[in-house]
C-alpha positions as CSV (number, residue, x, y, z in Angstrom):
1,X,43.4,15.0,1.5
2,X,42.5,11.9,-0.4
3,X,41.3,11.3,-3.8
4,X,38.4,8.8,-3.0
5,X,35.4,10.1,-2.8
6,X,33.9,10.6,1.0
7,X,30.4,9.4,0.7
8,X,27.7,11.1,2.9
9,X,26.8,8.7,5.8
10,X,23.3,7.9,5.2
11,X,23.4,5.9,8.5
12,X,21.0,8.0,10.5
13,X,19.0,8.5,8.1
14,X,17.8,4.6,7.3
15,X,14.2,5.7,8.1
16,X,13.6,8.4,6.3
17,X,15.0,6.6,3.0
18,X,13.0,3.1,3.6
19,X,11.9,2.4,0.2
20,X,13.3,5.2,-2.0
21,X,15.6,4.7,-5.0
22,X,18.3,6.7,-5.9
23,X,17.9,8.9,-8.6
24,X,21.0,11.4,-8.3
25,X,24.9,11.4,-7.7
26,X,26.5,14.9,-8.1
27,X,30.4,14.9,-7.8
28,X,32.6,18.6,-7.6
29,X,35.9,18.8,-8.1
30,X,38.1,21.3,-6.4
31,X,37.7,24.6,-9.4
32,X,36.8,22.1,-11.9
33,X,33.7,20.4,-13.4
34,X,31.4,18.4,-11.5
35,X,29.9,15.0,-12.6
36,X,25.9,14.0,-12.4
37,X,25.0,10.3,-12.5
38,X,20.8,10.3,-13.1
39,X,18.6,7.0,-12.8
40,X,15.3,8.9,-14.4
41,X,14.0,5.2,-13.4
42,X,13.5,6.3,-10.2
43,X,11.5,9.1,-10.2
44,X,9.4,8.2,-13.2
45,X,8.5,9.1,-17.0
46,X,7.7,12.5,-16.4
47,X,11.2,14.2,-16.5
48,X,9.2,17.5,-14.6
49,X,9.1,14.9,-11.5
50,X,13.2,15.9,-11.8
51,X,12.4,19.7,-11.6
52,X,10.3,19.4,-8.9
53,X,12.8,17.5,-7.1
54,X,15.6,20.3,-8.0
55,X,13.8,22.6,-6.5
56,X,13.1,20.8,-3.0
57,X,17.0,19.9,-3.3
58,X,17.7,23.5,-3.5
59,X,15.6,24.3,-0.8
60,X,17.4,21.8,1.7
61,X,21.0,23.1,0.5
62,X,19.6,26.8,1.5
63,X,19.0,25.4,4.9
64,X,22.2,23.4,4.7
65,X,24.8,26.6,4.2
66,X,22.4,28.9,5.9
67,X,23.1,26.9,9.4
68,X,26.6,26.3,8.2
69,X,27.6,30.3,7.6
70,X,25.1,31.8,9.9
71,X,23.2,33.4,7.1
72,X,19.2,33.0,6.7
73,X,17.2,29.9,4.7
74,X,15.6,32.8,2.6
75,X,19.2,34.8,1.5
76,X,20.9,31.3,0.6
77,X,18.2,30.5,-1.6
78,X,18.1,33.8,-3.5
79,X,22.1,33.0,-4.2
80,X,21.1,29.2,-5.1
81,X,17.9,30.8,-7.8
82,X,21.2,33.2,-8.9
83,X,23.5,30.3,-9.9
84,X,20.9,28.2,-11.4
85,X,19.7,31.5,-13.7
86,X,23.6,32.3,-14.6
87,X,23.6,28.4,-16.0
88,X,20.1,28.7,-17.9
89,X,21.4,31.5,-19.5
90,X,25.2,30.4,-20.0
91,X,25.8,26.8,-19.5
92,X,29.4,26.0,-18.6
93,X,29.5,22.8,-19.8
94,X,30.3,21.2,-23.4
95,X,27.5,19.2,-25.2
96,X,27.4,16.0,-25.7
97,X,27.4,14.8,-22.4
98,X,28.0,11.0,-21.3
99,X,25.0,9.2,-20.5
100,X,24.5,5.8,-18.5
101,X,21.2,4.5,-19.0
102,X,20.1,2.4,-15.4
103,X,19.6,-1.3,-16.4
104,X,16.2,-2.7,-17.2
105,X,16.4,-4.7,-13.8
106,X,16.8,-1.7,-11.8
């Protein structure tokens, strides 16, 4: 296994992205932290616009490991809404995190 990251090939997708910014890099290490790199440029002012976008995110990763383990759309999501609760209520990560603030050219 290699330590560089493996991007997602975006490739076949060209289309669908025509015209849309970035606004999210998430990075999971094996049993260990992950890492979030946020442009709120992208999406806007409003930082709801990033809620609303969690929540379609979670919706397509509920269709993404329901077709990869053979379990329904509905039953992954209900798993995703459990993890996302647990981290409301007990976050596992140590404030004050890093922030990188997109460029005013972006």
């Amino acid at each position: 296994m290699t330590d560089k990251p493996i991007p997602i090939d975006l490739v076949p997708f060209a289309d669908m992205l025509g015209g849309g910014r970035e606004f999210l890099r998430a990075w999971a290490k094996p049993d260990g932290p992950t890492s979030y790199f946020v442009n709120p440029k992208a999406l806007g002012p409003d930082p709801a616009l990033f809620g609303i976008a969690l929540v379609d995110a979670a919706r397509h990763a509920a269709a993404a490991w329901g077709k990869a383990l053979g379990h329904s759309q509905d039953e992954m999501l209900n798993r995703i809404w459990e993890g996302l609760d647990a981290e409301r209520n007990a976050p596992t990560n140590d404030l004050p995190l890093p922030v990188a603030v997109a460029r005013k050219d972006d």
